[in-house]
C-alpha positions as CSV (number, residue, x, y, z in Angstrom):
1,X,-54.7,-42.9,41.1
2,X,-58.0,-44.1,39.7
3,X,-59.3,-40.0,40.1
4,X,-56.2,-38.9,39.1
5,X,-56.6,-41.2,35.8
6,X,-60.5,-40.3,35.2
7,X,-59.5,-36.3,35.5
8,X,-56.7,-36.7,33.3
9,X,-58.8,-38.4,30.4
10,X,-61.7,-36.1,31.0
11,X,-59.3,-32.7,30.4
12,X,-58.1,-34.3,27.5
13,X,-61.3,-35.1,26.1
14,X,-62.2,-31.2,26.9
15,X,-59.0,-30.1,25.8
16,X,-59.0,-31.9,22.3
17,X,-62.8,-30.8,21.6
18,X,-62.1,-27.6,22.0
19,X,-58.7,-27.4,19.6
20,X,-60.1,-29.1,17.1
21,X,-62.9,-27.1,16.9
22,X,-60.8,-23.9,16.7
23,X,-58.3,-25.3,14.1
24,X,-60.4,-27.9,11.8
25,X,-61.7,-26.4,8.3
26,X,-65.8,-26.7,7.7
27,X,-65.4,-27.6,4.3
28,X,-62.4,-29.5,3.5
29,X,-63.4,-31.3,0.1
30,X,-66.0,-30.6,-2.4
31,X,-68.1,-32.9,-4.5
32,X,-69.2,-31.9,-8.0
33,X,-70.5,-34.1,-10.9
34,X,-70.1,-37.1,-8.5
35,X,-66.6,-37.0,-8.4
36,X,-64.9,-36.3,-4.5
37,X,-62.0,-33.6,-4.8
38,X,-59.9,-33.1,-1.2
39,X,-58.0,-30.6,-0.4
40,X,-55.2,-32.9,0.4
41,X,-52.4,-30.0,0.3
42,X,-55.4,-28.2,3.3
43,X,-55.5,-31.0,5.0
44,X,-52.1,-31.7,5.7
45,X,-51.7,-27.8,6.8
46,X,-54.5,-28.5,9.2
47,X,-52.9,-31.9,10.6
48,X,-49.5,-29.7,10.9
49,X,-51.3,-26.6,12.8
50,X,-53.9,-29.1,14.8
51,X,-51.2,-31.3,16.4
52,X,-48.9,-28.2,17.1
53,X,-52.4,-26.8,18.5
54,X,-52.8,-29.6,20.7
55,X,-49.5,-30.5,21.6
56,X,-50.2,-26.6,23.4
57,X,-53.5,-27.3,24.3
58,X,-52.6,-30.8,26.8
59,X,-49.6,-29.1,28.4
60,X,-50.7,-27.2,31.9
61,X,-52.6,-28.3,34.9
62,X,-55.3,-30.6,35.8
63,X,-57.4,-30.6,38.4
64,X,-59.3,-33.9,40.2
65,X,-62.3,-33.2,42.6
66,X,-61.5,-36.0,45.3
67,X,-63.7,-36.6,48.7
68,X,-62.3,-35.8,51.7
69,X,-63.6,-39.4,53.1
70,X,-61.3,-41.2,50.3
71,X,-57.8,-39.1,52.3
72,X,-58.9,-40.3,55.5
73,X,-57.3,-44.5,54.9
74,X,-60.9,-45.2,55.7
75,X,-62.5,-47.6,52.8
76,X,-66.2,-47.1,54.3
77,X,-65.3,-42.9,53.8
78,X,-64.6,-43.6,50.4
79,X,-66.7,-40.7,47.7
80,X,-67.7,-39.5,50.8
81,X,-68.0,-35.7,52.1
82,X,-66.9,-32.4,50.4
83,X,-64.0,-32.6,47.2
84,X,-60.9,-31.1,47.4
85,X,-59.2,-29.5,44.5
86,X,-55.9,-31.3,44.0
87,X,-53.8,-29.8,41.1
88,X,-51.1,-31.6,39.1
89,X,-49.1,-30.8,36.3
90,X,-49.5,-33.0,32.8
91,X,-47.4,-33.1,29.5
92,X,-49.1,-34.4,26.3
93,X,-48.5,-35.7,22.9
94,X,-51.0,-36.1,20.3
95,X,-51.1,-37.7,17.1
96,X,-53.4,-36.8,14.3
97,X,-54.6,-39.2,11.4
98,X,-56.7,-39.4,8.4
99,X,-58.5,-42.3,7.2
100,X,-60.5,-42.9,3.9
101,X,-62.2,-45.8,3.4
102,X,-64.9,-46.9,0.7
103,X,-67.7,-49.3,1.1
104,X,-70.7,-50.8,-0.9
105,X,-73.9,-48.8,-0.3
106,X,-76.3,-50.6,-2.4
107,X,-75.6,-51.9,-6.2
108,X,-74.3,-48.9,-7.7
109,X,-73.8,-47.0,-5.1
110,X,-70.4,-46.6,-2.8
111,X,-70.5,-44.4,0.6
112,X,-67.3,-42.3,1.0
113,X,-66.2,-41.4,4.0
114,X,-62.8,-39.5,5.7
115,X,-62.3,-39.8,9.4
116,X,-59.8,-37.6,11.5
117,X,-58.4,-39.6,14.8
118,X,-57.0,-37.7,17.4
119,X,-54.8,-40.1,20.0
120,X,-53.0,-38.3,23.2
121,X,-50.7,-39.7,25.6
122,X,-51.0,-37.7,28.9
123,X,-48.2,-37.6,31.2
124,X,-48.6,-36.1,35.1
125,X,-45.4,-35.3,37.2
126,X,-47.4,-36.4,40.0
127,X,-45.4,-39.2,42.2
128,X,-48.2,-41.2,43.2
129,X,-49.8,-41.4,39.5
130,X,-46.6,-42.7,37.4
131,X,-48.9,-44.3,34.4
132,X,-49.5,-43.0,31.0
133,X,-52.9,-42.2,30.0
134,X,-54.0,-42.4,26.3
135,X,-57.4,-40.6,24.8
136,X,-58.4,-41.4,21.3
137,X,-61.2,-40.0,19.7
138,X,-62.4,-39.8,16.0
139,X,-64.0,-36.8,14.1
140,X,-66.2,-37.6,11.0
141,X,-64.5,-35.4,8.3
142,X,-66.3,-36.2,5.2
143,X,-69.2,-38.4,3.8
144,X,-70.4,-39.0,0.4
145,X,-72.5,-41.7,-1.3
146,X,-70.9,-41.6,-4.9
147,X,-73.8,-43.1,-7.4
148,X,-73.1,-44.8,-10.9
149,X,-75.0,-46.8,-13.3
150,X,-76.8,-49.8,-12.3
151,X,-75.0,-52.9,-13.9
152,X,-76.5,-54.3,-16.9
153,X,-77.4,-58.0,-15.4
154,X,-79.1,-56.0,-12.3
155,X,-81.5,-54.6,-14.4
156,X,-82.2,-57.6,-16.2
157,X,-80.8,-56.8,-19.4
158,X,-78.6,-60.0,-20.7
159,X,-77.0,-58.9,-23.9
């Protein structure tokens, strides 16, 4: 089960790198004058188009590598000798969400960032491995530091 478990979470990383590669847009906001412009109405397509993408992408077969010692009952065998291919079928769902968020970068300054979090649940068929395994990971999707004027009493001007 513990294989099983570390093979499923590793295709889904692998699986989930590679989709949202394929499907996520290289320039979804642009930054002019200092002012941050998304493409909200793109972005929204993309969350649409990425999740079908990877509901597609984490439905199929996985495969574990296990050692021939760990099927022989034997605990001194264990990760011991050649690795056998065992197959088993999975079902996934993902879930894909944006995240703004604004913090202080300095006196005038504010750091702008947008981050993309892809979560799956995995699913396997397989009798002996009844548990649900869930992979998040997070994409960086934009970052900005936004600059203004520097507050009056900062620059030691009272009045």
């Amino acid at each position: 089960a513990d294989v099983q478990q570390a093979a499923l979470s590793a295709w889904a990383q692998e699986r989930i790198s590679e989709t949202v590669r394929d499907y996520f847009p290289e320039t979804p906001a642009e930054d002019s004058t200092g002012l941050v412009s998304l493409d909200t109405y793109q972005l929204t397509e993309t969350k649409t188009e990425l999740t079908a993408a990877l509901q597609k992408a984490l439905t199929g077969k996985a495969t574990a590598w296990i050692p021939v010692g760990n099927l022989s009952g034997l605990a001194i065998l264990n990760g011991h000798g050649f690795k056998i291919p065992v197959s088993f079928a999975v079902d996934g769902v993902a879930r894909v969400e944006f995240e703004s968020t604004l913090s202080a970068a300095g006196i005038n300054r504010t750091k702008y960032s947008v981050t993309m979090t892809v979560t799956a649940e995995l699913y396997s068929s397989s009798a002996a491995f009844s548990e649900v395994v869930t992979v998040s990971t997070s994409y960086p999707v934009y970052e900005s530091v936004l600059q203004g004027e520097v507050p009056r009493y900062a620059a030691g001007v009272l009045s």
